[in-house]
C-alpha positions, 0 to 999 in steps of 0.5 A, a space after each residue: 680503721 685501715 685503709 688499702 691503697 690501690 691505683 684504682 681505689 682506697 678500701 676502708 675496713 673497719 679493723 686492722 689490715 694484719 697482712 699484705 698478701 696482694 699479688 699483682 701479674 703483668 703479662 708483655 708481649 715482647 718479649 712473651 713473659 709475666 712479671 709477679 709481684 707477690 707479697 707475703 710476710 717473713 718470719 722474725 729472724 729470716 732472712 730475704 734471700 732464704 726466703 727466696 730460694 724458698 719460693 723459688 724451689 715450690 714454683 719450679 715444682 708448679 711451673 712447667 718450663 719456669 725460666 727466671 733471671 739469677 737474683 741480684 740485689 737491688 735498691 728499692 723504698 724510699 731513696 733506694 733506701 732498703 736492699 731487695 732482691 730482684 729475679 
């Protein structure tokens, strides 16, 4: 049994939840941009800022006009506990 946590409920399925593909999209209005929150599994021995470049790559070839700030590494989890990268 798993259950999946949202801010508005908790899903409860009778098997396992295998993977996370969630994407979460918040538009502001000042200034007029989107944050997306995607989430996705990586493969044994990749590496985050491969996998980024990656991502990066096919959404310059979907978006029109795509502009995003330079990675930077930064801390999340726990305590900041865990290095993320933050574009």
């Amino acid at each position: 049994m798993s259950e999946y946590y949202l801010n508005e409920t908790v899903v409860t399925f009778p098997g396992n939840i295998i993977q996370d593909s969630t994407i979460n999209m918040l538009r502001l209005s000042d200034p007029d941009a989107a944050l997306i929150i995607s989430r996705g599994q990586m493969q044994e021995g990749d590496e985050l800022a491969s996998q980024i470049e990656q991502q990066m790559k096919k959404l310059e070839k979907q978006v029109k006009d795509l502009h995003y700030t330079p990675v930077q590494v930064t801390r999340v989890g726990i305590n900041d506990g865990e290095e993320g990268l933050e574009i």
